[in-house]
TORMIDO-930811 format. One record per residue (C-alpha): residue in one letter; x, y, z. Coordinates in pm, 1 decimal, padded with zeros to 6 digits. Example, Ala and Ser with C-alpha at 12.3 -4.5 7.8 and 13.67 -1.06 7.14 Angstrom:
BEGIN
<rec r="a" x="01230.0" y="-00450.0" z="00780.0"/>
<rec r="s" x="01367.0" y="-00106.0" z="00714.0"/>
This chain:
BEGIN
<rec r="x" x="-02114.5" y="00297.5" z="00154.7"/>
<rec r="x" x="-02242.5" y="00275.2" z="00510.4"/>
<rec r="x" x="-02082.2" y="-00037.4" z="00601.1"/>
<rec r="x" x="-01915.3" y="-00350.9" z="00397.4"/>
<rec r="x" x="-02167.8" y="-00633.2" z="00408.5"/>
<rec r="x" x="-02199.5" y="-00820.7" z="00083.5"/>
<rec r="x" x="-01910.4" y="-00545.3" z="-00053.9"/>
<rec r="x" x="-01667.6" y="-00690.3" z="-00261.2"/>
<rec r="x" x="-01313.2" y="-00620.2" z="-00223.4"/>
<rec r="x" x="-00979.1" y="-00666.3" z="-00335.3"/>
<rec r="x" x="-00659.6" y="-00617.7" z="-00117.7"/>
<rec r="x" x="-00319.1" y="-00670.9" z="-00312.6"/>
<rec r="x" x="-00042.7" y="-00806.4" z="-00093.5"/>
<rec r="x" x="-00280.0" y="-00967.9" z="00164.3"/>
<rec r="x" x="-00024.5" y="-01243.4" z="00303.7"/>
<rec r="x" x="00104.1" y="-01026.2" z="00530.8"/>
<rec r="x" x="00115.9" y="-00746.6" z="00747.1"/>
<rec r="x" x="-00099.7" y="-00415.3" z="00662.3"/>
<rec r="x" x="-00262.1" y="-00608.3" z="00394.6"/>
<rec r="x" x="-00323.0" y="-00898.9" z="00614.6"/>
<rec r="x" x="-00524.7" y="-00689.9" z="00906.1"/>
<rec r="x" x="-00714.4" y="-00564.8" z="00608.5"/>
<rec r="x" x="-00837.9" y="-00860.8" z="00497.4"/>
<rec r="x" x="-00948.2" y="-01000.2" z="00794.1"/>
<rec r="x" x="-01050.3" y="-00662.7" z="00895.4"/>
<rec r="x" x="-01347.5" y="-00637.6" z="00601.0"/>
<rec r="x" x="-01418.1" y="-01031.4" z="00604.7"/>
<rec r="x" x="-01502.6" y="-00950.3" z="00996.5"/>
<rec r="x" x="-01752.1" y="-00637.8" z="00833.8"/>
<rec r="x" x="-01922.8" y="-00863.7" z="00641.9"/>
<rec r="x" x="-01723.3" y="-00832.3" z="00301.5"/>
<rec r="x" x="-01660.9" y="-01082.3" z="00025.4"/>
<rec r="x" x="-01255.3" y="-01033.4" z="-00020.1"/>
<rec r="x" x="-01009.6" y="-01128.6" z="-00312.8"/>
<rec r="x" x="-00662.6" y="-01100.5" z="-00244.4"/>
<rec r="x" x="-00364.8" y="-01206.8" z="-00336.0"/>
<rec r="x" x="00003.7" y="-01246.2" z="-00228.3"/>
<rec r="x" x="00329.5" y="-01419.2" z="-00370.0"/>
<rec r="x" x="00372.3" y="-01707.5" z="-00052.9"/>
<rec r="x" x="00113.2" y="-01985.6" z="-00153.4"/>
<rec r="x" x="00157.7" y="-02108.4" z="00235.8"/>
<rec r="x" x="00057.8" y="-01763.3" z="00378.7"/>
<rec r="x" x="-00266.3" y="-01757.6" z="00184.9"/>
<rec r="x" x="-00327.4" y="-02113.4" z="00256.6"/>
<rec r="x" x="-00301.5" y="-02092.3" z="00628.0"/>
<rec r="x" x="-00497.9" y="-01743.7" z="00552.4"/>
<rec r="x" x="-00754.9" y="-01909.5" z="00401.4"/>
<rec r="x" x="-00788.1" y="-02194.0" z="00614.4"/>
<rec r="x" x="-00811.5" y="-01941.7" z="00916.0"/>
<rec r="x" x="-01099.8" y="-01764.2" z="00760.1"/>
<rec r="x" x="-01266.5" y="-02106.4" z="00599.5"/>
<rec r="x" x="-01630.2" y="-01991.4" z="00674.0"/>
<rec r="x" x="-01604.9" y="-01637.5" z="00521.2"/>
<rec r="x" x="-01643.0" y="-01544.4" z="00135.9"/>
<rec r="x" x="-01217.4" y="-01543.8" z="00065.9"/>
<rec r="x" x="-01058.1" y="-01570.8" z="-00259.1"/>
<rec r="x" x="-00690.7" y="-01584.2" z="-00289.6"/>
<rec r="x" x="-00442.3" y="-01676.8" z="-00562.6"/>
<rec r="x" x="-00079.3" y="-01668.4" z="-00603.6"/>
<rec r="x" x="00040.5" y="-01329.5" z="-00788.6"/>
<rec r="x" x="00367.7" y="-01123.2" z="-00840.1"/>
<rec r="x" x="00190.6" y="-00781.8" z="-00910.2"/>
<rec r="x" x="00517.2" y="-00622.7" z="-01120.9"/>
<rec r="x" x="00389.3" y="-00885.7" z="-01403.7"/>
<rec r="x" x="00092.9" y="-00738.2" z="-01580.8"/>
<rec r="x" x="-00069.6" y="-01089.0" z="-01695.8"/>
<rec r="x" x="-00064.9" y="-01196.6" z="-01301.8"/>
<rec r="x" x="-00229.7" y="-00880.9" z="-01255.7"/>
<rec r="x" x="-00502.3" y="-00906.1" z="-01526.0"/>
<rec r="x" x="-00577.2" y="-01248.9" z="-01409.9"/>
<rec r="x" x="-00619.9" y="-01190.8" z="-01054.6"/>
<rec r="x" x="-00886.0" y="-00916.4" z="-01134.9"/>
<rec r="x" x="-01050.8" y="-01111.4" z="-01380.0"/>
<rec r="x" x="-01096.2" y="-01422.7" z="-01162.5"/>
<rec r="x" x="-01254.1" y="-01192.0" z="-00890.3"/>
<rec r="x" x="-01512.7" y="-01098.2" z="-01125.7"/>
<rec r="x" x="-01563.6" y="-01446.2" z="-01180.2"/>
<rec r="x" x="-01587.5" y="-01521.7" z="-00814.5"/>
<rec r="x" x="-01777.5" y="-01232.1" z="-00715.8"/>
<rec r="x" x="-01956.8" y="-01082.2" z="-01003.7"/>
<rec r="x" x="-01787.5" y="-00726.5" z="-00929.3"/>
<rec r="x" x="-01521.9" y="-00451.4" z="-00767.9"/>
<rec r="x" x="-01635.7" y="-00240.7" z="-00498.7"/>
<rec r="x" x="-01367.9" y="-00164.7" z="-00314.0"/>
<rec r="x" x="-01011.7" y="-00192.9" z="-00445.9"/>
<rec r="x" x="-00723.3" y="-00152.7" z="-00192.6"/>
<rec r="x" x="-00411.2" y="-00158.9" z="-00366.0"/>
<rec r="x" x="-00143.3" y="-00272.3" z="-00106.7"/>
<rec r="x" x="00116.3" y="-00443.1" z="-00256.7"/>
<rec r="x" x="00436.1" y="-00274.5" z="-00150.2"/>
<rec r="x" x="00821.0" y="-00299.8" z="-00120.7"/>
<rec r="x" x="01059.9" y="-00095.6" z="00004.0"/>
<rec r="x" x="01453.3" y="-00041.9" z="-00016.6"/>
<rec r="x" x="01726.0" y="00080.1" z="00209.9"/>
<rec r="x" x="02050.1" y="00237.7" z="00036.4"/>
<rec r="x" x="02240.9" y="00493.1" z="-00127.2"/>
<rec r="x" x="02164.5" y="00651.8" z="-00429.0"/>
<rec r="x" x="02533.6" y="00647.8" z="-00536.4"/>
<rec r="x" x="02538.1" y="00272.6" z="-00414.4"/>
<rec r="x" x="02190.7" y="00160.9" z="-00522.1"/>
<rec r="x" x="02177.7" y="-00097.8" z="-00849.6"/>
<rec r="x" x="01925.2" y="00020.2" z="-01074.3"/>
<rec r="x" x="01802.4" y="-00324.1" z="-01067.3"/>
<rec r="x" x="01679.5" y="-00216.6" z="-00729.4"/>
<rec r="x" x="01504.7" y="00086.9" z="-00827.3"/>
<rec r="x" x="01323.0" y="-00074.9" z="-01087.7"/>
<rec r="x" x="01168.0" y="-00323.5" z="-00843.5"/>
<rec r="x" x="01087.2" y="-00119.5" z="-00640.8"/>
<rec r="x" x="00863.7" y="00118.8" z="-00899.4"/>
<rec r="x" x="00740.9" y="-00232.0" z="-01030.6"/>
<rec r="x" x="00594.3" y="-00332.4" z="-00732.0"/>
<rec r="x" x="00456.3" y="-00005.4" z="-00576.6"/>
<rec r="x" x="00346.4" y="00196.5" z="-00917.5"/>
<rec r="x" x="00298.9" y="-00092.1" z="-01170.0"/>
<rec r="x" x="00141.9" y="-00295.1" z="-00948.3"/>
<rec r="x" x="-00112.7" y="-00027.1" z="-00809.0"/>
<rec r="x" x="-00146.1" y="00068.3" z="-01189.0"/>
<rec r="x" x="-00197.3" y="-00282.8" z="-01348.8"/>
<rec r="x" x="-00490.3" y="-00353.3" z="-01091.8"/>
<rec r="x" x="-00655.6" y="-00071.7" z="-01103.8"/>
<rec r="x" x="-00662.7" y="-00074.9" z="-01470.8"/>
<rec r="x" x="-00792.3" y="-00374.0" z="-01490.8"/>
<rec r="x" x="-01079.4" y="-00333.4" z="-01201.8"/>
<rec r="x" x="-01179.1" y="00018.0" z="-01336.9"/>
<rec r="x" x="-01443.7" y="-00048.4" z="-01575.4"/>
<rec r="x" x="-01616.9" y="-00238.0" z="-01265.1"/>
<rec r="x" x="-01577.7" y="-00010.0" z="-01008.1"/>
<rec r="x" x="-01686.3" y="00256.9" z="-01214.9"/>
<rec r="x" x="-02031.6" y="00070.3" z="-01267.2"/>
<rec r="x" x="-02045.6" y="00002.2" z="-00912.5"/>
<rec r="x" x="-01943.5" y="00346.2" z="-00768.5"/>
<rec r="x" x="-01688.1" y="00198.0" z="-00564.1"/>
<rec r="x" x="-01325.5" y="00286.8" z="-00394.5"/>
<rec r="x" x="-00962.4" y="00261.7" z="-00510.2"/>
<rec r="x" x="-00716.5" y="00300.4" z="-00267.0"/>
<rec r="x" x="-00351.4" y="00347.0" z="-00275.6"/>
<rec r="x" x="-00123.4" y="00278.3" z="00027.2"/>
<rec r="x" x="00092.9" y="00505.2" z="00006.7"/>
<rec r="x" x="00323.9" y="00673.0" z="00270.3"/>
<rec r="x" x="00507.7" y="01031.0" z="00372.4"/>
<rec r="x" x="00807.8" y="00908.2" z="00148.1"/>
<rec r="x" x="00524.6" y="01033.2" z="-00135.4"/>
<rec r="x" x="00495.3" y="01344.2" z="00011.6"/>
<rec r="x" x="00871.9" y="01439.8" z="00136.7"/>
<rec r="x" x="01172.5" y="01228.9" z="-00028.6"/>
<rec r="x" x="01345.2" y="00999.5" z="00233.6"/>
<rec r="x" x="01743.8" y="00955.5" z="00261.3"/>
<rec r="x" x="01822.7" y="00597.7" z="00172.6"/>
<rec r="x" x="01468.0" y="00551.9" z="-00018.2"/>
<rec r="x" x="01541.3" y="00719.5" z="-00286.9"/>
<rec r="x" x="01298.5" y="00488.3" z="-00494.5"/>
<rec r="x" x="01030.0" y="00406.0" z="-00245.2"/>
<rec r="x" x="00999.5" y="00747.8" z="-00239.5"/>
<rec r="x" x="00986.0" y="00803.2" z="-00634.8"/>
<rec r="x" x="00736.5" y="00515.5" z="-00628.7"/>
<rec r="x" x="00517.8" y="00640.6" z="-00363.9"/>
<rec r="x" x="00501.4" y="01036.5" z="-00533.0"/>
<rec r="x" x="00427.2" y="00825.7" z="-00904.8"/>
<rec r="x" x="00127.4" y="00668.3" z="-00683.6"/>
<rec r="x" x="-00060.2" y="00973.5" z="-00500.1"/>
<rec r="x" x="00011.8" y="01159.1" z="-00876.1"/>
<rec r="x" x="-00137.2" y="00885.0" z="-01085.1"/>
<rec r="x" x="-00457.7" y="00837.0" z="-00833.5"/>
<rec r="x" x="-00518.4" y="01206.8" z="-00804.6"/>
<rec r="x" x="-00523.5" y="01233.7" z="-01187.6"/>
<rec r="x" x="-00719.9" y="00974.8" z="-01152.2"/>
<rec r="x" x="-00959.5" y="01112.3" z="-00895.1"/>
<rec r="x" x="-01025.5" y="01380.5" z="-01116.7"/>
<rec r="x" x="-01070.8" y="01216.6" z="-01384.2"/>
<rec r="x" x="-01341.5" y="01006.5" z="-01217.2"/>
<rec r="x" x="-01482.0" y="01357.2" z="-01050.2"/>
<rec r="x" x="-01872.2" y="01333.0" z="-01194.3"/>
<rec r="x" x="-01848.1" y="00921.3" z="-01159.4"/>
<rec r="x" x="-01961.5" y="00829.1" z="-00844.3"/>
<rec r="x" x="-01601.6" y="00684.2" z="-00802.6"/>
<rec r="x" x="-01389.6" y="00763.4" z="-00513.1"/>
<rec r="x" x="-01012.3" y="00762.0" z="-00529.7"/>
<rec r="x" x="-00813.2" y="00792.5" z="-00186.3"/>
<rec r="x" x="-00450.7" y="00767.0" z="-00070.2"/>
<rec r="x" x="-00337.5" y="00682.7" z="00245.6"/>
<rec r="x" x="-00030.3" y="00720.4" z="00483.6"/>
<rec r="x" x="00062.3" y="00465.8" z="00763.5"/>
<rec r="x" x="00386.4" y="00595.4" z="00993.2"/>
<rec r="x" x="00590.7" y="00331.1" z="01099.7"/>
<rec r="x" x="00369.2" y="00017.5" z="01165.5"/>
<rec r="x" x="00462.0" y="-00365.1" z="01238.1"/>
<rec r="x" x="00471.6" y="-00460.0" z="00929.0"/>
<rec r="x" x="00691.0" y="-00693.9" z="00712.5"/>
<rec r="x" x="00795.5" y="-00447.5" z="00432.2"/>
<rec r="x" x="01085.0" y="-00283.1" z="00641.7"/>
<rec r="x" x="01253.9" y="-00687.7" z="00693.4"/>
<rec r="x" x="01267.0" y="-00737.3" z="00311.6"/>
<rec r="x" x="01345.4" y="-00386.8" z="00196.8"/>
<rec r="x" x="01579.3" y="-00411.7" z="-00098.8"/>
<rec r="x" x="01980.6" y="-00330.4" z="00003.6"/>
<rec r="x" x="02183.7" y="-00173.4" z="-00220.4"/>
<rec r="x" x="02235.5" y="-00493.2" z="-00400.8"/>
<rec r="x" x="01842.8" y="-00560.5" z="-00414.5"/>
<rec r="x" x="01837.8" y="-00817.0" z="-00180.7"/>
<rec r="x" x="01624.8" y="-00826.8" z="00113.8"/>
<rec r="x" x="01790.6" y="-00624.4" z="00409.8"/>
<rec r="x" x="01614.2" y="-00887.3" z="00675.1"/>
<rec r="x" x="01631.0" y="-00676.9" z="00976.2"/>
<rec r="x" x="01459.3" y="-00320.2" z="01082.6"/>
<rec r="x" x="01635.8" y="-00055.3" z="01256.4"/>
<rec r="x" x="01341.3" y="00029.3" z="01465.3"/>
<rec r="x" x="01208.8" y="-00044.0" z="01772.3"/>
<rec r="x" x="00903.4" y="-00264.9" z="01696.1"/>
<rec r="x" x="00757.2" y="-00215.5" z="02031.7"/>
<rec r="x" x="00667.5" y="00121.7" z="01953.9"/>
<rec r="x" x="00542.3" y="00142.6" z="01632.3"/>
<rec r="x" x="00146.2" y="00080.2" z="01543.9"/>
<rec r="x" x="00026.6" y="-00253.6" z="01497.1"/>
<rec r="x" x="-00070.4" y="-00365.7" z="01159.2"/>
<rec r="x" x="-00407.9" y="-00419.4" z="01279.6"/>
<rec r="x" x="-00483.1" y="-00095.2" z="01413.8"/>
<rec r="x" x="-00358.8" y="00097.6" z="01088.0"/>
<rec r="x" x="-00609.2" y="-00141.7" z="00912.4"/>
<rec r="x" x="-00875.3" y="-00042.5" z="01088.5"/>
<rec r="x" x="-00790.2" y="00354.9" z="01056.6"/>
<rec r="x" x="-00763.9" y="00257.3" z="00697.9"/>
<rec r="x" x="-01095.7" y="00076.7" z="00644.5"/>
<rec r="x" x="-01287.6" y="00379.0" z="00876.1"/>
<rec r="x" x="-01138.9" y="00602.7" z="00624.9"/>
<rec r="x" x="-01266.9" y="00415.3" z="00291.8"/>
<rec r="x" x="-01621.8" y="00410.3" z="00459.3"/>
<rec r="x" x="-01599.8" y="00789.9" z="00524.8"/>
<rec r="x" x="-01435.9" y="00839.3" z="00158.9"/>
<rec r="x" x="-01170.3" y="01066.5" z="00330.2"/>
<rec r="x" x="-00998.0" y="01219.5" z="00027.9"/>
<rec r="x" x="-00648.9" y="01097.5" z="00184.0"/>
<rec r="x" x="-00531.8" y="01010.1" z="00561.1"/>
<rec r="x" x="-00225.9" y="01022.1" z="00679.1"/>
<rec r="x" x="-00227.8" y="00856.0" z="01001.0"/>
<rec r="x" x="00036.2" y="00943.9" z="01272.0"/>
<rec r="x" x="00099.3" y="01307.1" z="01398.5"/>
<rec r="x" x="00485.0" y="01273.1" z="01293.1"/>
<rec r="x" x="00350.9" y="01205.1" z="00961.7"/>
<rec r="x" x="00115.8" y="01553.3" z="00951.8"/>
<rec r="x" x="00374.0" y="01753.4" z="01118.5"/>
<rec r="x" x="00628.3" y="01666.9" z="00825.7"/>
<rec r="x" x="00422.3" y="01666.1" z="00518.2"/>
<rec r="x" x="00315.8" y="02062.3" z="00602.1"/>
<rec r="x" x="00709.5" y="02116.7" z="00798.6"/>
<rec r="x" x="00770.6" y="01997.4" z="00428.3"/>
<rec r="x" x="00548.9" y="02260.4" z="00222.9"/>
<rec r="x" x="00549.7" y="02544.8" z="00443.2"/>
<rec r="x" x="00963.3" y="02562.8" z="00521.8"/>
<rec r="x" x="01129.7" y="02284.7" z="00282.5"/>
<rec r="x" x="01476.6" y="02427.9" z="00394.3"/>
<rec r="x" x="01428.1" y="02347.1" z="00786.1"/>
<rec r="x" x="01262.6" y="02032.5" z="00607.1"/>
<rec r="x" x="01556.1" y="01890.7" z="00477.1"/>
<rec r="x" x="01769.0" y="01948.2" z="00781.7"/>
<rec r="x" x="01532.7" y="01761.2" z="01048.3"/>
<rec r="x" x="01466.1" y="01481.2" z="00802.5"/>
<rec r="x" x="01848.6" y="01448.8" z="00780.9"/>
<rec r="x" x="01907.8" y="01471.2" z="01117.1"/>
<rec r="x" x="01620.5" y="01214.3" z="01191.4"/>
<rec r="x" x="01762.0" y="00961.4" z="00885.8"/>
<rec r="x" x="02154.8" y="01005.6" z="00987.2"/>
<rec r="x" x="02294.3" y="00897.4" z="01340.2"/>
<rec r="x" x="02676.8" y="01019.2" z="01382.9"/>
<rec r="x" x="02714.3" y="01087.5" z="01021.7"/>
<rec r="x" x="02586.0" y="00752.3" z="00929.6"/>
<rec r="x" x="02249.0" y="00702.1" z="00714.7"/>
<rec r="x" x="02041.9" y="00475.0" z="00963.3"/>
<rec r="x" x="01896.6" y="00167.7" z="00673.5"/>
C-alpha cells in the first residue's frame, strides 16, 4: 500500500483527539474514511469541516455489539469495502484497585477489547479479500501494568494478545495486523478517564504543553500502517520501559512506582 488514495478506511472513536488527527490525516492522503464516535455534534461539525472529502460518520457506542455490526456494515454499503481498519476507540480510568467499582473495570475492557474485537470481527471477511490493515491503538500500559490503571492496562495486554493471535492467524493472507503505542499525547482520553466510581475524572495531571500533539502521533501512526511496521511504539520513554520491563522487571517495578507515586501518593 504505497499511499491511501481511493483506500478505504475506518477509524473508531474519530470525534476526537488521536482518532480525530487520523481522520483528517488519511482524508488529506486521498482516503475514503468511515468513522464513528458517540457526540453526534463532534461528527457533525467534523463532517461539515471536511464537506468536500469522501466522510462517513454515524453515531456508535462501540461496547454494544449491534452498534458495532452496523457501523461496519453501512461502510460496506458506502464504500463497497475495508482496507484499512484503525481501531481507536479508547477509555481510560484512574484509581485504586482496592477502591475501583467493578462497574469501572468492565467499561473499561468494553470499550478498549470489545470494541476493537466487535469491529474487527465484523470487517474481517473484507479486509481479508482486500489484503488490507487492522490496527489496534494500544499503549505501554499493554506492555508493563500501570499503578492506578489497573484495567486500562488489562484491556490494552487483552488487545496486543488478541491481534497477535490474530496476526498469525492471518500469516499466509496478505493481511497485516499492527499495534501501536502513543506516550502521553493531547488527547481527550486522560479528561474522561473513569474515577474510582466510573465517572469521568475531568482533569489530567499532566502538563499538556509537553506532551505530543494528537496530530503528530497521527501522522507517526498512518507512516507506520503504510510501512506495515509490525508494531510502533512511539516515544523513547515508551521503548526504554517496555525492554527496562523485560530485561530487569524488579528495577521495573520500582521506577514505574516511583514515576506513578509523588510523596506516597498515587498521582491519577
Amino acid at each position: 500500500m504505497d499511499d491511501f488514495q481511493g483506500k478505504r478506511v475506518m477509524v473508531t472513536g474519530g470525534s476526537d483527539g488521536i482518532g480525530r488527527a487520523l481522520v483528517e490525516r488519511f482524508l488529506d492522503a486521498g482516503a475514503k474514511v468511515a468513522t464513528c464516535g458517540r457526540s453526534a455534534d463532534k461528527l457533525y461539525q467534523l463532517r461539515v469541516r471536511h464537506s468536500n472529502h469522501a466522510l462517513y460518520t454515524q453515531v456508535v457506542d462501540v461496547r454494544k455489539e449491534e452498534d458495532c455490526r452496523n457501523f461496519v456494515n453501512a461502510a460496506l454499503q458506502e464504500f463497497g469495502g475495508i482496507d484499512v481498519l484503525v481501531n481507536n476507540a479508547g477509555i481510560s480510568m484512574r484509581a485504586m484497585v482496592q477502591d475501583t467499582s467493578l462497574e469501572t473495570l468492565r467499561t473499561v475492557m468494553d470499550v478498549n477489547f470489545w470494541g476493537t474485537v466487535y469491529c474487527t470481527k465484523f470487517a474481517l471477511d473484507s479486509i481479508i479479500r482486500s489484503k488490507g490493515v487492522i490496527v489496534g491503538v494500544s499503549s505501554i500500559a499493554g506492555y508493563r501494568g500501570l499503578p492506578g490503571r489497573s484495567g486500562y492496562s488489562a484491556s490494552k495486554f487483552a488487545v496486543n494478545g488478541w491481534l497477535e493471535a490474530l496476526r498469525t492467524e492471518l500469516l499466509e493472507t496478505g493481511v497485516h495486523v499492527m499495534w501501536v503505542c502513543p506516550g502521553f499525547t493531547t488527547s481527550n482520553i486522560r479528561n474522561v478517564a473513569l474515577n474510582d466510581k466510573g465517572a469521568p475524572q475531568g482533569e489530567s495531571p499532566l502538563e499538556e504543553g509537553k506532551l505530543m500533539s494528537a496530530d503528530e502521533c497521527a501522522k507517526h501512526i498512518i507512516k507506520a500502517v503504510k510501512n506495515r511496521r509490525r508494531s510502533l511504539v512511539m516515544t523513547f520513554q515508551g521503548n526504554e520501559t517496555v525492554w527496562l520491563n523485560k530485561l530487569l522487571p524488579g528495577l521495573a517495578d520500582k521506577l514505574v512506582r516511583k514515576f506513578f507515586y509523588k510523596n506516597g501518593e498515587l498521582v491519577k
